[in-house]
N, C-alpha and C positions, 0 to 999 in steps of 0.2 A: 419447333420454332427456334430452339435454341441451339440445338444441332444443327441449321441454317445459317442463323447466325457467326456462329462457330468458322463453319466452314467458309463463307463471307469474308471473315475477322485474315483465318489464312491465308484466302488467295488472294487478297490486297496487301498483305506482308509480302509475299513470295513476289508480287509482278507488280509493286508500288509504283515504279516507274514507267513502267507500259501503258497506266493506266492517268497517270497522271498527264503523260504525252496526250494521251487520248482526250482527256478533256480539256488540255490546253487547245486542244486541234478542233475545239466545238466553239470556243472563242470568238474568234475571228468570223467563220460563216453563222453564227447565231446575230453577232451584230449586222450583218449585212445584210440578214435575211429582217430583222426590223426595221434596221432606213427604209428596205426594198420596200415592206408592207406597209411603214409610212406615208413613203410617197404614192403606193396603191389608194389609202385609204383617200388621202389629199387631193386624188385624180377622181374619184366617186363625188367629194363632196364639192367638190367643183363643176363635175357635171350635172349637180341638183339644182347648183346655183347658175347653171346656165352663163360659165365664166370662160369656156372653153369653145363656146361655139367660133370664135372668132379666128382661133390657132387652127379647129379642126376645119375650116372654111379653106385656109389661107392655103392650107399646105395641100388638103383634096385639089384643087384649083391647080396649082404648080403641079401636081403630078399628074391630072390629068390631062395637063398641056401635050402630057408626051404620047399621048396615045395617036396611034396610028395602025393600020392595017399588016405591016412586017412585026411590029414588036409585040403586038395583042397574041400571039399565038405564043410567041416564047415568054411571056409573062404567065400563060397561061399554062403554060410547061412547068415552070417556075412552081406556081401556087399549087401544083399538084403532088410536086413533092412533100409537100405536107397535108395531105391524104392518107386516108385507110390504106388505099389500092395500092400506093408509093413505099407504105411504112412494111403490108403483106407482103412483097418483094424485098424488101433491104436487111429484117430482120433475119430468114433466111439465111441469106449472103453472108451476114455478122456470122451467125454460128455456124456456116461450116468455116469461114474464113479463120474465127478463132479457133473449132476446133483442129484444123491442120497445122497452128502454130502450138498446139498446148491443148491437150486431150482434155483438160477441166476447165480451158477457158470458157468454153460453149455456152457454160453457165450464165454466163454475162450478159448471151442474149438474150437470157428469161428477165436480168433484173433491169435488160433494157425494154422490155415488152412490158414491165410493171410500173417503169417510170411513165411510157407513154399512155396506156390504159387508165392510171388512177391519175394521168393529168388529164387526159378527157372526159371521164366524169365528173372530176373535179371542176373542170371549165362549165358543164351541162347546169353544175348548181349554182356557180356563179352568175350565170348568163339569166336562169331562171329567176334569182335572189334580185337581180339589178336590172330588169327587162326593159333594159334599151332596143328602142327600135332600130332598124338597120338602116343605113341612108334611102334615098328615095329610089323608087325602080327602076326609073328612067336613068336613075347614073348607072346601073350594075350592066356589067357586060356579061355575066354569067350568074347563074341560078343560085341565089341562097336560102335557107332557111333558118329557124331558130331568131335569138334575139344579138345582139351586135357584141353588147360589152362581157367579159374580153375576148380579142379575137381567140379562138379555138385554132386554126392555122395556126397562129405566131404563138399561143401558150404550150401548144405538142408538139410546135418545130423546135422551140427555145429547149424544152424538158429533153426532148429525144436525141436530137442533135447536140443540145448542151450534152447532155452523158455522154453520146461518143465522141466530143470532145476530151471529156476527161479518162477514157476508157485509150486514147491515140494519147493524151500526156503520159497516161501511166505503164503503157504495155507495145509502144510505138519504141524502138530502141536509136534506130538511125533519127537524127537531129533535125537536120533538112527534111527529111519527107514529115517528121512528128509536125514542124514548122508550114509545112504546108498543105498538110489535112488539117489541120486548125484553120488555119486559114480561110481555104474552101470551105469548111463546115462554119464556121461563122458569117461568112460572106453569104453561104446557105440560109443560113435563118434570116437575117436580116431583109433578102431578097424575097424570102417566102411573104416576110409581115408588108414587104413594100406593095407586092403583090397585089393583097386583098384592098388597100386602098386604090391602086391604079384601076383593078374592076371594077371596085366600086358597088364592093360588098359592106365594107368597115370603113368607123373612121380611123384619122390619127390617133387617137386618144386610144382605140381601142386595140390597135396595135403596139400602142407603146406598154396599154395596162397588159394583154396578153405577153408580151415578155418580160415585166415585171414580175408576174404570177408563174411562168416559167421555171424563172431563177428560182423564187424559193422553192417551189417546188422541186423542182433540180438536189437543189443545195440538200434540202429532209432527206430525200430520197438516199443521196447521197452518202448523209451521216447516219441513216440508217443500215445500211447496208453493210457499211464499215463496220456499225456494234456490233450486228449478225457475226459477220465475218471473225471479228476480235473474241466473240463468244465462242465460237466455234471452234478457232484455232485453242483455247484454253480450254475447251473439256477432248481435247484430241490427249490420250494418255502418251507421255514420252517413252521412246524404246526402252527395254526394259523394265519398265515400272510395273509396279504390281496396282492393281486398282485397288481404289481405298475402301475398309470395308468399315461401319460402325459400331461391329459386331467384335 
């Protein structure tokens, strides 16, 4: 324990400032990620108190307006991207794509496949924990199952595509195209959560709570990955060095 300790004591001497970046750099997304769950929690307890029916009325209604027989089919193109079948195809594509730019990026696609797996389970308990019914049948244009709150669509589009947003800020070099693969992938998610309210599977609320739950989700995921990584890079021995012995 004490030889732990010990060891602890030095590598926070030697990399004080690496580490201290690092925790100034948890700051900022730790705050955002409570407002985020704030206003999650504030969207539940309002739809107990039945204060939201009026919002989620108003805006189903205005989006529904637009439905018609040309746009039903690319909406429905749309909400698919944020499927299994959609994500089994793009993942893929990520890792051979990163690995031809950088033989260890590949990696990225595993911690993109973990972001979206443990945000659909994550969603499964949610859904379970809060078992809103889905809107009525007669509105849905296509087949749902499960309970409504929060959309599953818009909380795995937000997580997945949120990361390769941030995966195109950080490893995207050229400015213009970094500019608008963001773009695209944001215009992406959003059209996915619009999606599920035009069929007339979800409502508004439960597409705004699915990208709420997103975000943080995102954001852990995120700051987890980073620790890995910063851990990782510090038990990597420097050339030269002999490895340390207790003995």
């Amino acid at each position: 324990m004490l030889t732990a300790f010990k060891r602890l004591k030095i590598e926070l001497g030697k990399h004080s400032n690496e580490y201290v970046l690092f925790v100034i750099s948890l700051i900022i997304p730790a705050i955002i990620c409570l407002l985020a769950f704030n206003v999650f929690l504030e969207i539940i307890e309002s739809l107990e108190a039945n204060e939201l029916v009026s919002f989620d009325n108003t805006i189903t209604e205005f989006i529904h307006s637009f439905r018609n027989d040309k746009i039903t089919p690319v909406v429905t193109f749309i909400t698919d991207l944020g499927d299994v079948a959609a994500y089994m195809v793009i993942i893929p594509l990520i890792a051979i794509l990163l690995y031809y730019h950088g033989h260890h990026r590949w990696k990225l696609s595993l911690q993109a496949t973990i972001v979206l797996l443990s945000a659909f389970f994550l969603n499964i308990a949610l859904k379970n924990l809060i078992s809103r019914p889905r809107p009525l049948e007669e509105l849905r244009l296509v087949t749902a199952h499960s309970y409504s709150f929060p959309s599953g669509h818009s909380m795995s589009a937000f997580a997945f595509y949120g990361f390769l947003i941030y995966l195109t800020y950080k490893h995207v070099s050229n400015t213009l195209l970094k500019i608008l693969l963001i773009l695209i992938q944001l215009l992406l998610i959003l059209s996915i959560g619009l999606s599920r309210v035009y069929l007339g599977v979800h409502f508004p609320t439960d597409v705004l709570a699915g990208f709420i739950a997103g975000l943080i989700w995102l954001i852990i995921c995120i700051v987890v990955f980073n620790f890995i990584n910063l851990y990782r890079i510090r038990q990597i021995p420097k050339k030269g060095s002999k490895p340390h012995s207790d003995h």
